[in-house]
N, C-alpha and C positions, 0 to 999 in steps of 0.2 A: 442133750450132749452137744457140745458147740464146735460147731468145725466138721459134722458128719458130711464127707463126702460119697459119690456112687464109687469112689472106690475103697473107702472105708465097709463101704454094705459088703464088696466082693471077698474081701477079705476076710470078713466075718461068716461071709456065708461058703466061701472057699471056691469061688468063682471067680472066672476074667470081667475086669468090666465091661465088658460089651454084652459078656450075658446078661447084666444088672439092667445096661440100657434098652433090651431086649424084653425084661420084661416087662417094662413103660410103656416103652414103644412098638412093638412087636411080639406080643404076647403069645403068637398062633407060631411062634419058631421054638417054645419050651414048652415043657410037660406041664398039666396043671400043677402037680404036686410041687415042680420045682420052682414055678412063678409064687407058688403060695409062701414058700419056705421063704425065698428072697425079700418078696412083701412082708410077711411078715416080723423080720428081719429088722426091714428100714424101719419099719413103723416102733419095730424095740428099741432101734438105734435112736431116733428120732428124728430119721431122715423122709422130706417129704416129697420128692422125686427130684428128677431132670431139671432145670432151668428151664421156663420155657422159652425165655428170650434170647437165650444161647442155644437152645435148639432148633428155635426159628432162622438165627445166624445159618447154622451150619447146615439146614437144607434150604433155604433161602426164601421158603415159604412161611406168612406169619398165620396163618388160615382164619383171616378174617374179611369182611368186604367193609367196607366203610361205604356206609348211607346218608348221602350228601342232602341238606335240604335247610330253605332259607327260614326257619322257624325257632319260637323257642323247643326247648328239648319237650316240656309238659306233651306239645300237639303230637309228637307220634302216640300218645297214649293215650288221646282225649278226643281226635278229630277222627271220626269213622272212617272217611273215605284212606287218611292215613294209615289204620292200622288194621285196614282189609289188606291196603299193598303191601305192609309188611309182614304180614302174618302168610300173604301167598309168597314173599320172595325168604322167608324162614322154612316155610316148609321145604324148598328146596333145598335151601343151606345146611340144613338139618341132614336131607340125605345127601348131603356131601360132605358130613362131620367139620361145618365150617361154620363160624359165626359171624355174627352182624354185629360193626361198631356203629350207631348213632352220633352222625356229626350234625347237629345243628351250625347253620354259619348267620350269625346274627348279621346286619342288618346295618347295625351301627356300630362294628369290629372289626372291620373287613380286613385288615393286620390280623387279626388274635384267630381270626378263622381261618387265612391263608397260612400262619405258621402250622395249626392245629390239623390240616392237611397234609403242609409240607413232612412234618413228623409222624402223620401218622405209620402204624404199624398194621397194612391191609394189604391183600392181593390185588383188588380189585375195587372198584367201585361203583354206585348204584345213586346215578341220578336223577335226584325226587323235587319236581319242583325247584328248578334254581334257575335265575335267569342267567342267560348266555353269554351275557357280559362279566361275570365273576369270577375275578382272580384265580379261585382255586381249579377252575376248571383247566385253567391254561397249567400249574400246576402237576396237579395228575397228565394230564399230555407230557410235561417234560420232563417228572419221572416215569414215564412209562408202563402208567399203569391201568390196565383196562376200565372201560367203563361203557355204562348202557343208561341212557337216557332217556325221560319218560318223556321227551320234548321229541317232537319228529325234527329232522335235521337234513339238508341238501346235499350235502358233501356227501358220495357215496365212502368212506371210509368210517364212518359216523355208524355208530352201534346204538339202536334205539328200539322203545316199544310204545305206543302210541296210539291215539284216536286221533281222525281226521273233525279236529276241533272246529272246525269253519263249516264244515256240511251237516256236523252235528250239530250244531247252533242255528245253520237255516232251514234244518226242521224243524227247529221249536220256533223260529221266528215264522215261517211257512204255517206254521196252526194260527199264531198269533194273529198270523196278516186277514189268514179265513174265516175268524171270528171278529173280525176288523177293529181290532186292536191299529190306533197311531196314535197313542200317545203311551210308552214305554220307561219306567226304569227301569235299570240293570244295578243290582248290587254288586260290587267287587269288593276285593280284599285290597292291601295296602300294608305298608311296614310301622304301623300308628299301633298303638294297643288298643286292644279290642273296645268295642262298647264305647270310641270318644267321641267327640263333635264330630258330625257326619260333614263330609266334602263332596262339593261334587267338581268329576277331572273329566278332560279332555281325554282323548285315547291314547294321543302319547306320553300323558301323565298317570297312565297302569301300571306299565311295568312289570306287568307277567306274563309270559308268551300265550300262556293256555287262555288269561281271561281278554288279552288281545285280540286272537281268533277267534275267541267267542262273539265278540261283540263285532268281526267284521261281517262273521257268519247270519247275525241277526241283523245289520245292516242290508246286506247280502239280498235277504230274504222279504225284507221291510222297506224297501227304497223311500218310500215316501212318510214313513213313522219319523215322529219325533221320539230320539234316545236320549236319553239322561242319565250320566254314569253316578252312580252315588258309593262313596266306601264311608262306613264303620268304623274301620280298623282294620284288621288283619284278621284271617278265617273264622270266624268262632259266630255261634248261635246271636250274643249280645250284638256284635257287628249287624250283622243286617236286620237285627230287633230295635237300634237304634237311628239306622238306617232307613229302615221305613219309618217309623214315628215322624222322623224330619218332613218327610212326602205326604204323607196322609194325614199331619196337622198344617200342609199348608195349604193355599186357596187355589193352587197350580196340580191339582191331584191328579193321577195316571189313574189311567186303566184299566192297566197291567203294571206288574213288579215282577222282574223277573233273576233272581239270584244265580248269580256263575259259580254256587255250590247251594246243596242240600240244605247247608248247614246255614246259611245267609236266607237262603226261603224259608226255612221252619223259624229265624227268628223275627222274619216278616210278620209269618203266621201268627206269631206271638202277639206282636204287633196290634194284627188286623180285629185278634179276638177282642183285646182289653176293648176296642173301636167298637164293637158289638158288629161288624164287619162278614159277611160270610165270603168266602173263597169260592169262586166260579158264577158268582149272583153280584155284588156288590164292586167286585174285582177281581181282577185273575190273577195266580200265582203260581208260579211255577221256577223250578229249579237246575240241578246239573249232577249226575252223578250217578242216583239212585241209590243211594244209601237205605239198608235196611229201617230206617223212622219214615221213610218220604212213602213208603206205600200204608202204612199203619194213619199217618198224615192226607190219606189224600191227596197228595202230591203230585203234581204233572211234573212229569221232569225227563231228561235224556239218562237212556241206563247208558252205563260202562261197565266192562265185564273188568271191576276193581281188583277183585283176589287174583285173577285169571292172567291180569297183566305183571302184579308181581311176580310170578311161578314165570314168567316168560323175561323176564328180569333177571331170576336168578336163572334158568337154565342156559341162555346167552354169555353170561357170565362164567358158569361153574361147570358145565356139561360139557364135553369134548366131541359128543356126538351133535350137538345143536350146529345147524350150520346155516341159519338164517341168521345176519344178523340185524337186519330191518322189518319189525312185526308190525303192522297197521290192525288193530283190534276193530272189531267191530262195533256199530251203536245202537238205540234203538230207542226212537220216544214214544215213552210211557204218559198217557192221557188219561187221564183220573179229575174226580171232581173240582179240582181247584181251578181249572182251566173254564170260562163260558164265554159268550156273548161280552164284547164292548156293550156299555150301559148306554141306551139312547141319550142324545143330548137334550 
């Protein structure tokens, strides 16, 4: 029937509309029988509720958090250490009857993603990866809209959750240096598409705050190693699969390769096998995250309590009772067989 309004349902059902609205919204203020009647009602009439974007008007909440992060959309559902953090900061959201909108902000649209912000329809939001020079971030500041970010930040007004990325990183450089590792790469990511001609950059040609302190962290701990930045592409297994290929078919070969993700070591790994290569004997390898493959892998790598940070994401966000709003997580490197001995010269 075309045109059924909630006060057509009332009048059918021989109610005010705010009962009507009540049994949408507020179900625990009528009897079951008479939410039944009502529902049942609309559903003859062929009315399918409220609005909900006029409902979100008129309480001024849209109950949604939008999840800011510089990637295609594919990696929240493809890249592990991505969809442990959202899978901890849903479970919160879940017990706040609120949802998560996925904003990717590409890379090369920096307009289409600042509108796509500007517009959006969220209370809050939940910064994943993005670097701190991006439009939309100045954005949500001048709508006024909360946010917590997985970047640590100076400014005591700055809502974040975090590892102290620089100390994590000179533990794993600190093993490296004790098995006398000085000749190092480091894998990073980069806004290329995965798996292209590998680069190798300077530190101020990264570009990501996380894999910046990682690499000062390993300087940090290495004073006198030679670093070699190498990117792939942007996060993905093929990136540092192609990554190391570049390094271990040329005549300048490291040591060590060291991925500033799980997912950049394991496609070293790849790598290093086709090479007939073994991990902790021929070369060391080792990663960042601890993603569930890296210990199945052998994997030396720095953990992050992953899930643990999202749930502390959303509760800074959505909890009323939360009243930290600076968390420093804690770290802890995991040493496993990929890690040995520098090979004598």
């Amino acid at each position: 029937m075309a045109g059924v309004t909630l006060k057509t349902v009332a009048k059918a059902v021989g109610v005010s509309p705010s009962t009507v609205s009540n049994a949408y919204n507020k179900p625990d203020q009528l009897s079951v029988a008479l939410r039944e009647r009502i529902l049942n009602t609309a559903r003859e009439l062929g009315y399918s509720g409220p609005d909900a974007s006029a409902r979100a008007l008129r309480s001024g909440k849209a109950g949604a958090v939008g999840v800011l992060f510089t990637d295609k959309l594919a990696y929240a559902f493809s890249d592990p250490y991505a969809v442990g953090f959202l899978a901890g900061l849903a479970e919160v959201a879940e017990e706040f009857s609120t949802s998560l909108l996925l904003m990717p902000l590409s890379s090369t649209d920096i307009a289409g993603g600042s509108n796509a912000v500007q517009q959006a329809a969220i209370d809050a939001a939940a910064i994943f990866c993005v670097p701190s020079g991006n439009p939309a971030l100045d954005i949500l500041a001048n709508r006024g809209i909360p946010a917590v970010s997985t970047d640590r930040g100076d400014h005591p007004d700055l809502s974040w959750v975090a590892i102290d990325e620089v100390e994590a990183a000179a533990q794993l450089g600190e093993h490296l240096a004790r098995l006398g590792h000085r000749d190092v790469v480091v894998l990073v990511d980069n806004a290329e598409a995965a798996g292209g001609n590998p680069v190798e950059l300077s530190v101020d040609q990264v570009g990501y705050t996380d894999c910046e302190l990682r690499i000062q962290g390993l300087q940090k701990a290495m004073p006198d190693a030679r670093l070699r930045i190498i990117s792939g592409g942007h996060n993905a297994f093929s990136s540092g699969r192609t990554g190391a290929e570049w390094v271990l078919d040329s005549q300048d070969r490291p040591t060590a390769i060291v991925g500033l993700s799980d997912v950049q070591a394991l496609g070293a790994l790849e790598a290093m096998r086709v090479r007939g290569l073994i991990p902790g004997r021929d070369l060391t390898l080792a990663g960042f995250d601890d993603i569930p493959a890296a210990e199945a892998a052998g994997l030396t790598t720095v953990h992050q309590p992953i899930r643990e940070k999202g749930r502390a994401v959303g509760r800074i966000l959505l909890d009323p009772t939360a009243t930290e709003r600076q968390l420093l997580m804690p770290t802890e490197l995991i040493v496993r067989a990929s890690s040995g001995p520098a090979p004598k010269a």
